[in-house]
C-alpha positions as CSV (number, residue, x, y, z in Angstrom):
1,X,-35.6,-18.5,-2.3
2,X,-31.9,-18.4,-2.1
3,X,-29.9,-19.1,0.8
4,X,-30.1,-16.7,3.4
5,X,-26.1,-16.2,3.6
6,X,-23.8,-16.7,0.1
7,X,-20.2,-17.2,-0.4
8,X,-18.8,-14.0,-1.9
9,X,-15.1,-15.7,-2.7
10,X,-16.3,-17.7,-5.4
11,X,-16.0,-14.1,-7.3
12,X,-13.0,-13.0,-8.5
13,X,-11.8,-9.7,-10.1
14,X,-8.5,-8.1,-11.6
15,X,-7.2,-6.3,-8.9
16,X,-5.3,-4.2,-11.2
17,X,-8.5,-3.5,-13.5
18,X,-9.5,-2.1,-10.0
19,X,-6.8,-0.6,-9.3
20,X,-7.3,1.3,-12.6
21,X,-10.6,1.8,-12.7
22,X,-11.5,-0.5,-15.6
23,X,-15.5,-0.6,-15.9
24,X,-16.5,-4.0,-15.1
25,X,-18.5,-5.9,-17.3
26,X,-20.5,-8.2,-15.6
27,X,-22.6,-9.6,-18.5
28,X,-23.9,-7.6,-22.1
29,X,-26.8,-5.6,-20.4
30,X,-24.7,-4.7,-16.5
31,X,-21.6,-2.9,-16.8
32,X,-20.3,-1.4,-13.5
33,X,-18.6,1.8,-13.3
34,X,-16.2,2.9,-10.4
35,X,-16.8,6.1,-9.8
36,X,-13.9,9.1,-8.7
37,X,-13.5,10.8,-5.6
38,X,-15.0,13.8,-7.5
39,X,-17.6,11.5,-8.6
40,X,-19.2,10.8,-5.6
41,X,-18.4,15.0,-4.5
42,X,-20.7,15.4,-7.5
43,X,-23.2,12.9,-6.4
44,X,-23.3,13.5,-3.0
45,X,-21.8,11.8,0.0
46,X,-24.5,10.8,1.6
47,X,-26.9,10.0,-1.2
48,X,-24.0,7.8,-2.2
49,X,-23.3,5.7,0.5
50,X,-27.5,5.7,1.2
51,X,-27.9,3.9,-2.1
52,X,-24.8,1.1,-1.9
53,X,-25.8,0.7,1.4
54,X,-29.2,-0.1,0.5
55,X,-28.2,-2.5,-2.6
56,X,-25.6,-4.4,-0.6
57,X,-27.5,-4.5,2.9
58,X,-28.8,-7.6,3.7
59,X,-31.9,-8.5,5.6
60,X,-30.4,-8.1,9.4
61,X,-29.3,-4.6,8.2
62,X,-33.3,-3.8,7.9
63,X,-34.6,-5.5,10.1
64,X,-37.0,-2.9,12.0
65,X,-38.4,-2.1,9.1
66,X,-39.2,-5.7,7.8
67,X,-40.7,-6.7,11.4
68,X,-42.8,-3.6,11.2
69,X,-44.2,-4.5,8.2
70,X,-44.7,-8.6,9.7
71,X,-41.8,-10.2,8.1
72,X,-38.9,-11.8,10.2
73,X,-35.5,-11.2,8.9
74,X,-34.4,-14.2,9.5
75,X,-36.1,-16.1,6.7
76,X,-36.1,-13.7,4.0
77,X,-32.8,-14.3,1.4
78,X,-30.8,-11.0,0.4
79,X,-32.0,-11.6,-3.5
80,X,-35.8,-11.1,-2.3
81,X,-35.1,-8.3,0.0
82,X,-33.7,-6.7,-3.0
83,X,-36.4,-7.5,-5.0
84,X,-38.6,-5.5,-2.8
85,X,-37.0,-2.5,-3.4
86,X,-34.9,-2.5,-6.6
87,X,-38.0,-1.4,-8.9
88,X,-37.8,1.6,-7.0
89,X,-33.9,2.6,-8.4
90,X,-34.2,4.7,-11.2
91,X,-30.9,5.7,-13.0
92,X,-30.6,8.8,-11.4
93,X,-30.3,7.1,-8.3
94,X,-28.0,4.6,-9.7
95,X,-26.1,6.2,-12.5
96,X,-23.1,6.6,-10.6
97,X,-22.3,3.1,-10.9
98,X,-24.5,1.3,-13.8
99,X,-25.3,4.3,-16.4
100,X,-28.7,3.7,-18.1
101,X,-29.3,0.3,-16.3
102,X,-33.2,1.4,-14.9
103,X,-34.1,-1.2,-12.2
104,X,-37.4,0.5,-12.0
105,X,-38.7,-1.4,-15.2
106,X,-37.6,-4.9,-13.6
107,X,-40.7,-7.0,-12.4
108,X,-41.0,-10.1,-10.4
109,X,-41.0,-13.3,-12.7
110,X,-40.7,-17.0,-12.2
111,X,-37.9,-18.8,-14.7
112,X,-40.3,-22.2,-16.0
113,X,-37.6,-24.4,-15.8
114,X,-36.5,-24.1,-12.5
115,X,-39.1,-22.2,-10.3
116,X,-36.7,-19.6,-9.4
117,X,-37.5,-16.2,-8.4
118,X,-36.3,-13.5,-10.5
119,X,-36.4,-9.6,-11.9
120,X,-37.4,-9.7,-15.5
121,X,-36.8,-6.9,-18.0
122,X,-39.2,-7.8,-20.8
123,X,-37.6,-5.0,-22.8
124,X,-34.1,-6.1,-23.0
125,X,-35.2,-10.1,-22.6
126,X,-33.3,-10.6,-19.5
127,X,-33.4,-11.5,-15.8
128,X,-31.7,-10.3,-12.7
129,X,-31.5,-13.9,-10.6
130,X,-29.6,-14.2,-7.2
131,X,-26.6,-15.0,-8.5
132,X,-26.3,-12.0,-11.0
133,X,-27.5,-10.4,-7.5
134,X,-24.5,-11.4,-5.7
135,X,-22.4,-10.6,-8.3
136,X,-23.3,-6.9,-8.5
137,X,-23.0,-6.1,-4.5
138,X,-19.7,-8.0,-4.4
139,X,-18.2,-6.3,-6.6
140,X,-19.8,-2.6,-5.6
141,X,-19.0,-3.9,-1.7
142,X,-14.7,-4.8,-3.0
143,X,-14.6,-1.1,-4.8
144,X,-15.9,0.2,-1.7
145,X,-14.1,-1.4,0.6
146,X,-16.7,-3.3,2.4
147,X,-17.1,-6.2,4.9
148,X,-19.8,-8.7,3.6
149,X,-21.1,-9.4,7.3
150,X,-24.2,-12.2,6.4
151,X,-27.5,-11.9,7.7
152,X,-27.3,-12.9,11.8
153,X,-29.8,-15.5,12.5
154,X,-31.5,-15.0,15.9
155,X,-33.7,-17.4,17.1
156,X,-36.6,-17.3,19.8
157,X,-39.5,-15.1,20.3
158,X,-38.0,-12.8,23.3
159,X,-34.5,-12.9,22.1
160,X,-35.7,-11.4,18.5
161,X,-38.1,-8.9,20.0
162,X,-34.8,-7.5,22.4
163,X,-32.4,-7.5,19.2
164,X,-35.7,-5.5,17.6
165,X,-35.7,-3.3,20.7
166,X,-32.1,-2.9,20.8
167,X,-32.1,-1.7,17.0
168,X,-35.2,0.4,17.4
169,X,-33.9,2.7,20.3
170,X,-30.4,3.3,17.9
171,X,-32.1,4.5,15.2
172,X,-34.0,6.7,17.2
173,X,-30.7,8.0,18.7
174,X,-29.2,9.0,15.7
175,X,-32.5,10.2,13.8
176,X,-31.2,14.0,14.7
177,X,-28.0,13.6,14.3
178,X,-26.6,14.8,11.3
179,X,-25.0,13.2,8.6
180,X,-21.1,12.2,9.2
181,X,-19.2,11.8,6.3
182,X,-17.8,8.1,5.7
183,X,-15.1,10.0,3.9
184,X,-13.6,13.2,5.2
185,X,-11.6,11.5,8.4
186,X,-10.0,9.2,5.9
187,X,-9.1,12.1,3.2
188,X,-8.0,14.4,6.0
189,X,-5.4,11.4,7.2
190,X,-4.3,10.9,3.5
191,X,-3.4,14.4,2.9
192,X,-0.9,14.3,5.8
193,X,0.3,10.8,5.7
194,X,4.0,11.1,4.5
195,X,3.3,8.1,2.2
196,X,0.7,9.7,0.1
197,X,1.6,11.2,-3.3
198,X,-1.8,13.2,-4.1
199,X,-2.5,16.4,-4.0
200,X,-6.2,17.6,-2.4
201,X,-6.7,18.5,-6.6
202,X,-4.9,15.0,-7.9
203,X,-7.0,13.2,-5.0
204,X,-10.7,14.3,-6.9
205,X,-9.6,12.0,-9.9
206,X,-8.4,8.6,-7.7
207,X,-10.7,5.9,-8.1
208,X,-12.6,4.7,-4.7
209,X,-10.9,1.5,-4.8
210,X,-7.5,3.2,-5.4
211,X,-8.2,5.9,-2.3
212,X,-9.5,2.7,0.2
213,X,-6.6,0.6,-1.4
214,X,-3.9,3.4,-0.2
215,X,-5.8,3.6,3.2
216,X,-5.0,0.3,4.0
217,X,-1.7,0.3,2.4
218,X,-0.9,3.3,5.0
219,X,-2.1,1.3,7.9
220,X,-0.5,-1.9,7.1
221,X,3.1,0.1,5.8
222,X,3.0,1.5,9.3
223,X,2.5,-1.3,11.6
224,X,4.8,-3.1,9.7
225,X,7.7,-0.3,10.4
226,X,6.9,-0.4,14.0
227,X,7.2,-4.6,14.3
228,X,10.4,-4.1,12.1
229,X,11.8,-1.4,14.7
230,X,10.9,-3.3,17.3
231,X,11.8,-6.9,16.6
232,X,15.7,-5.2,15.7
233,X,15.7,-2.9,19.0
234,X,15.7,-6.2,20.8
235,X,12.6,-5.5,23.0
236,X,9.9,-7.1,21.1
237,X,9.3,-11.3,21.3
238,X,8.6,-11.7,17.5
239,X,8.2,-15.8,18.0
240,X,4.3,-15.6,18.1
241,X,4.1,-12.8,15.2
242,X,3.7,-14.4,11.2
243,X,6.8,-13.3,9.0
244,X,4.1,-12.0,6.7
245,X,3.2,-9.4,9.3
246,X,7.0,-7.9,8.6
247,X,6.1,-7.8,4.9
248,X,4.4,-4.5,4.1
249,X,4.1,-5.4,0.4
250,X,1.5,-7.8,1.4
251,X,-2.2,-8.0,0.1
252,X,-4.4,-5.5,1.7
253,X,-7.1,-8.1,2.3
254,X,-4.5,-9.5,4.8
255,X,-4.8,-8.1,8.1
């Protein structure tokens, strides 16, 4: 088993292969697509974000469901709770992002010289282990925008079975609600930010990464016009606030 929690900045990507939607080739059998706006349209909303959100979830994400079926959360890795489900993604549910790749003819294997746990392909002669693992969902979870959040340890019987209960009743609450798209507030904003060059038409052919890139870029572009209006109108103390807040060129992973 792999560590329950793993340190995603040991991977590092061309953000301007991102930024341009170069396929990333991870290794000769796992290349990973970003897919257009009008990609995921295509797809579907939903069933998109239901099937990243199941590859990069980790453990704590699922947790009802794995203490329903007698397993703690707390001491199962992220590589094994993937390894529960991934024979169960077919390329049509993955496509989107790895082509032909079919997870569903991966089975559990053990590698002889080291013991470890992995998802063998015996057609191809090749293994998925947990740091290939991590590989894949860090980059799908940088494309996407996403906040690798670890899996939180709880410990003790009572405080477990209230984190359980706590879980259980807001699932319940939003089982009849309907779906609400992850997307359309953000594309809505974009249309009308001054800042943003697309067209609704132009928009269907931006990359994911670009579009949550340019969100970012609009939030960070306008706070930094408000600290730079303020700290010259004279009524803002600017002593406590970094310099690199006034700089709107910044990197987006800076907050």
């Amino acid at each position: 088993m792999d560590k329950l929690e793993f340190d995603e900045s040991i991977f590092k990507y061309d953000e301007c292969k991102l930024l341009f939607r170069e396929p990333y080739r991870l290794n000769s059998y796992i290349t990973i697509s970003q897919p257009t706006m009008q990609d995921i349209i295509n797809f579907g909303e939903q069933e998109y974000y239901q099937m990243i959100g199941l590859l990069c979830g980790t453990p704590s994400d699922f947790k009802v469901m794995l203490w329903d079926n007698g397993q703690d959360w707390n001491k199962i890795s992220e590589f094994d709770f993937f390894c529960v489900f991934a024979t169960s993604l077919t390329p049509d549910k993955t496509g989107i992002l790895f082509g032909d790749l079919d997870f569903s003819k991966f089975r559990l294997a053990t590698k002889n010289e080291t013991g470890e746990t992995v998802l063998y392909n015996e057609e191809l002669d090749f293994a998925i282990d947990s740091f290939i693992y991590h590989h894949i969902v860090s980059y799908i979870r940088r494309i996407n925008g996403m906040t690798y959040t670890g899996t939180k340890i709880i410990k003790g019987a009572t405080a477990k079975k209230l984190v359980i209960e706590r879980d259980r009743n807001r699932m319940k609450a939003q089982a009849n609600k309907p779906y609400e798209s992850q997307l359309v507030n953000l594309i809505s904003a974009m249309l009308v930010y001054p800042g943003f060059k697309y067209s609704k038409d132009q928009l269907k052919e931006c990359g994911i990464y670009e579009f949550m890139d340019a969100v970012k870029r609009s939030q960070i572009y306008t706070s930094t016009i408000a600290l730079t209006q303020g700290a010259y109108s004279g009524f803002m103390d600017t002593k406590n606030i970094k310099q690199e807040s006034f700089n709107w060129l910044r990197s987006t992973d800076q907050t």
